[in-house]
C-alpha positions in Angstrom: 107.1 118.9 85.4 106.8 115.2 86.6 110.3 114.7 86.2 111.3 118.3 88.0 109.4 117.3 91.0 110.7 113.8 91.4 114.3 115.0 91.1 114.2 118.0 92.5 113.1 117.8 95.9 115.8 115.1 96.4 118.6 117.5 95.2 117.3 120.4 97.4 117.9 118.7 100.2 121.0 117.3 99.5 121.5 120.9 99.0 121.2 122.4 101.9 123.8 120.0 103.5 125.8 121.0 101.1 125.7 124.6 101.5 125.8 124.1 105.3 128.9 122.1 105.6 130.4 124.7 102.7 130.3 127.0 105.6 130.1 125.4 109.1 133.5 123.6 110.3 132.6 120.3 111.4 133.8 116.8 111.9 131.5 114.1 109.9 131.9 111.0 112.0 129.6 111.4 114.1 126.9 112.1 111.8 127.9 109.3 109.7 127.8 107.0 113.0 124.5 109.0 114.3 123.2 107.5 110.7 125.4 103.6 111.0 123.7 103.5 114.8 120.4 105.2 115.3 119.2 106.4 111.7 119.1 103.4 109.4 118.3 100.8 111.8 115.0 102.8 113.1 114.4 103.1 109.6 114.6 99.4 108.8 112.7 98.0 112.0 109.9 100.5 111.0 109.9 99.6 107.1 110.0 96.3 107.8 107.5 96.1 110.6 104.8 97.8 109.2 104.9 96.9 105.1 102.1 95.1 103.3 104.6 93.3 101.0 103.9 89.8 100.1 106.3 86.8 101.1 106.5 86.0 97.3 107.5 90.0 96.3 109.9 90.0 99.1 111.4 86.6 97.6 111.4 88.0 94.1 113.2 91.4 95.3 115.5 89.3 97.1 116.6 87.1 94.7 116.9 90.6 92.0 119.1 92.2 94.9 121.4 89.5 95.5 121.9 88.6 91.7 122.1 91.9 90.8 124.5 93.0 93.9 126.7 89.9 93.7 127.3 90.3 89.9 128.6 93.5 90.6 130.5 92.3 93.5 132.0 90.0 91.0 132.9 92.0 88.0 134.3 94.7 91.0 136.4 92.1 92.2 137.7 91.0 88.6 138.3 94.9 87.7 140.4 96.0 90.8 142.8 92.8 90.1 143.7 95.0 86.9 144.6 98.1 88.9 148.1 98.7 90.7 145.9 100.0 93.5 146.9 99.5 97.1 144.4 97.3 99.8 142.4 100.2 101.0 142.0 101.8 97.1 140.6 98.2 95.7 138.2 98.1 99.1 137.0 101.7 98.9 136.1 101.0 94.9 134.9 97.8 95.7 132.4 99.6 98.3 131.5 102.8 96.3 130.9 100.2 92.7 128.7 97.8 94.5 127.0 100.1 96.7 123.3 101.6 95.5 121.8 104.9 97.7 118.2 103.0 97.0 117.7 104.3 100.8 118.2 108.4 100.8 118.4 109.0 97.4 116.3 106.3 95.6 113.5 106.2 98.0 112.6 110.0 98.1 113.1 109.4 93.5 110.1 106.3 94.0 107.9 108.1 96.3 107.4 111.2 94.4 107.6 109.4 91.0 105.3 106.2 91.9 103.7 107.2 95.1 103.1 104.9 97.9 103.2 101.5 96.1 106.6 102.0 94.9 107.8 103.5 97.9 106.9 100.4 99.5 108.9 98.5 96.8 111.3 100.5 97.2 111.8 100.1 100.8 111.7 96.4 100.6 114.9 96.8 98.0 116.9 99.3 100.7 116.4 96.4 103.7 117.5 93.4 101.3 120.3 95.4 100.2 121.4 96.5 103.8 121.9 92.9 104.2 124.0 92.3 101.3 125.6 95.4 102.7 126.0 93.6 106.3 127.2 90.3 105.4 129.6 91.2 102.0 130.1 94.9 102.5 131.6 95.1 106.5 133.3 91.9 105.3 135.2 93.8 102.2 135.4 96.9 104.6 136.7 95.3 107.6 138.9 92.8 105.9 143.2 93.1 106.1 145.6 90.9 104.8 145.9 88.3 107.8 142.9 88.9 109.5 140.8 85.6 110.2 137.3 84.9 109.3 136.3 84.2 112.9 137.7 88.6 113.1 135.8 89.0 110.2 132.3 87.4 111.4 132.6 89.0 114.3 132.6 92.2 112.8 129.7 91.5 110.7 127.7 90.3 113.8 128.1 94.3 115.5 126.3 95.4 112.9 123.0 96.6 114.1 121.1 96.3 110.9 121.2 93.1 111.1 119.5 92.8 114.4 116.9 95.3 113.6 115.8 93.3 110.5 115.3 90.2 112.8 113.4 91.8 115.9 111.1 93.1 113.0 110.0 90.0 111.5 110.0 88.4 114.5 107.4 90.3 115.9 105.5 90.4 112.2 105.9 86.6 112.4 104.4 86.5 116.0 102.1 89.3 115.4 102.9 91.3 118.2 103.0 94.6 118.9 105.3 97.1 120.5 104.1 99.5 123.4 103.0 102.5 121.9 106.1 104.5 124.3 108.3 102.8 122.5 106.8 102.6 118.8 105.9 106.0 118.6 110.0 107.2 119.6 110.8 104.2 116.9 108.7 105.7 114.2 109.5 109.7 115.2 113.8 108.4 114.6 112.6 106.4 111.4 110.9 109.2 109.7 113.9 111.4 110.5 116.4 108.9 109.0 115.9 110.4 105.0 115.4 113.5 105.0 118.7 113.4 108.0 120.5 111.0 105.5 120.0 113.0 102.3 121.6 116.3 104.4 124.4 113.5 105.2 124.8 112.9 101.5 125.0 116.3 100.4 127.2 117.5 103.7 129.9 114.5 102.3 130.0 115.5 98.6 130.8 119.0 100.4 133.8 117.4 101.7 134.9 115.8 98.3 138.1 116.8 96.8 137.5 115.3 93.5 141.1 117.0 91.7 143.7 114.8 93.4 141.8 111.7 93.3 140.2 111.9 89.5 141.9 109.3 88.1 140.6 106.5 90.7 137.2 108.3 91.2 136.2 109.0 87.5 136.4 105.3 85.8 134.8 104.1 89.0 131.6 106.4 88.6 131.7 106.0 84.7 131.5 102.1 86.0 128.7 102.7 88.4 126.3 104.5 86.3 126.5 102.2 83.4 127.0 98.8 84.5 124.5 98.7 87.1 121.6 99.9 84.9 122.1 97.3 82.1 122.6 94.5 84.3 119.3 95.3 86.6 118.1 95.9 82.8 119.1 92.3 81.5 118.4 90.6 85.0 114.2 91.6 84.9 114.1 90.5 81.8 115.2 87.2 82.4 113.2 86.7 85.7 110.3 87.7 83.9 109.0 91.0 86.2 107.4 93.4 84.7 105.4 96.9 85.5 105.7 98.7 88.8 108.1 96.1 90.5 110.4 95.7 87.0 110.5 99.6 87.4 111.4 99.7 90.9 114.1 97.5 90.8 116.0 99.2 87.7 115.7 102.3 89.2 117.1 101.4 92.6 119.6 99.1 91.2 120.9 101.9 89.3 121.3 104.9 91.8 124.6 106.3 92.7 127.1 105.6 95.4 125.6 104.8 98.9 126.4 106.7 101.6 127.3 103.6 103.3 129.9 103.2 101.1 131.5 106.3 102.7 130.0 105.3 106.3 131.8 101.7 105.9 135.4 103.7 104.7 134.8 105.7 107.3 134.7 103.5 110.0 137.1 101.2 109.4 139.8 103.7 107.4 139.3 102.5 103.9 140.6 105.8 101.3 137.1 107.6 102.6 137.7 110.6 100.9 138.0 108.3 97.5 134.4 106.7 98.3 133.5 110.7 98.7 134.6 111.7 95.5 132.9 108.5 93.6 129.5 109.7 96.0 129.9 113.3 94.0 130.6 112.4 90.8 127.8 109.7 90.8 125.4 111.7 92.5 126.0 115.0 90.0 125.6 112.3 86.8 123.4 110.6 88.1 120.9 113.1 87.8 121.0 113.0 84.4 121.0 109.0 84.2 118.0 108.9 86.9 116.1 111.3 84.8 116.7 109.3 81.5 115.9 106.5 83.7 112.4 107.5 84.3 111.5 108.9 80.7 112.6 105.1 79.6 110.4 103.2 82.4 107.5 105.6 82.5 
């Protein structure tokens, strides 16, 4: 039963946007920008603002996230060199293989299966990874053959993550506090942002059209649920964390495809229905991994 209500919940949801874009015409852009705009960076001012989490935990996740994240980005780099793909293919893989939903899909998984204490973990892991997401992802996103770096930064610095992460440890630096008529519309947007975002994932695998693009889509996904886990496996070991945080970080490391990767396709036309199809087949396995996950860690 612990393992039914962990999972679960988090595949209900994605559910029911499922269903409801199986049988509601819509256009997905602006829900994906509603969540690139409004959705994640409430969510990561609040987190942020109002978490408990040591300097020296938030150093230790940090330096997991960025090993972890940049090793993939690595071995994704080396992999795509073998492929005959075209520009946009190798970005959209690069995306979708380096990309971990530890914010809508991991985040619900830690709360219900190590309550608060995790979930707090867990959120510190989501921010640290939205800016590996800001300064490599928009980069391999937004990057063309010719395009300068000075393009490139600038791209990067529109990003409202970003800025949302620094206003909030500003103020936790200065220990200041916001008016409550603007903290309380703050935290009413942040508390909306996963169950909105979980909807978001399941009305995108709705979208997927996994058939023509399995050839791309299945070794990526194969890739993404067994690389990830290993390496976040390897990587505690040899920093030497153990118990709720060791747990934490495997399990987040190791979720499928981000919605971001498909937001980031999305917005700058990188084969989005290809970071779809990876989203599917990752999030449909990954059930299966995230379970075994938890028997192994618990």
């Amino acid at each position: 039963m612990f393992l039914v209500n962990v999972i679960v919940p988090v595949v209900l949801i994605a559910g029911a946007g499922y269903v409801f874009a199986r049988f509601v015409k819509f256009d997905l852009t602006p829900f994906t920008r509603l969540s690139f705009y409004v959705l994640s960076p409430a969510l990561i001012f609040q987190s942020m603002l109002t978490s408990s989490i040591s300097g020296i935990t938030l150093a230790r996740v940090a330096l997991f996230v960025f090993a972890a994240h940049g090793a993939l980005l690595l071995l994704g780099f080396v992999g795509v060199r073998w492929t005959r793909w075209d520009a946009d293919t190798k970005a959209s893989a690069l995306l979708s293989f380096t990309f971990s939903n530890c914010g809508n899909y991991g985040l619900p998984v830690l709360l219900f299966a190590f309550g608060d204490a995790g979930f707090t973990l867990g959120v510190v892991y989501m921010v640290v990874h939205q800016v590996y997401q800001i300064l490599f992802g928009v980069s391999v996103a937004s990057w063309r053959r010719g395009m300068s770096v000075r393009t490139v930064v600038w791209k990067v610095l529109t990003v409202p993550w970003l800025y949302a992460l620094a206003l909030a440890l500003a103020l936790r630096a200065l220990s200041l506090d916001l008016p409550l008529a603007i903290a309380r519309p703050i935290e009413l947007v942040a508390s909306a942002a996963i169950p909105i975002q979980l909807l978001l994932l399941g009305m995108a695998l709705a979208g997927a059209k996994v058939g023509s693009l399995i050839r791309q889509a299945a070794p990526i996904s194969m890739a993404k649920l067994v690389v990830p886990p290993l390496l976040a496996w390897g990587l505690t070991a040899a920093f030497g964390f153990e118990g709720l945080l060791r747990a934490v970080l495997i399990l987040e490391a190791s979720t499928p495809t981000a919605v971001n990767a498909l937001v980031l396709s999305l917005q700058y036309e990188r084969r989005a229905e290809l970071a779809a199809s990876v989203i599917l087949l990752t999030t449909i396995a990954g059930v299966a991994t995230t379970t075994l996950l938890l028997w192994l860690l618990s």
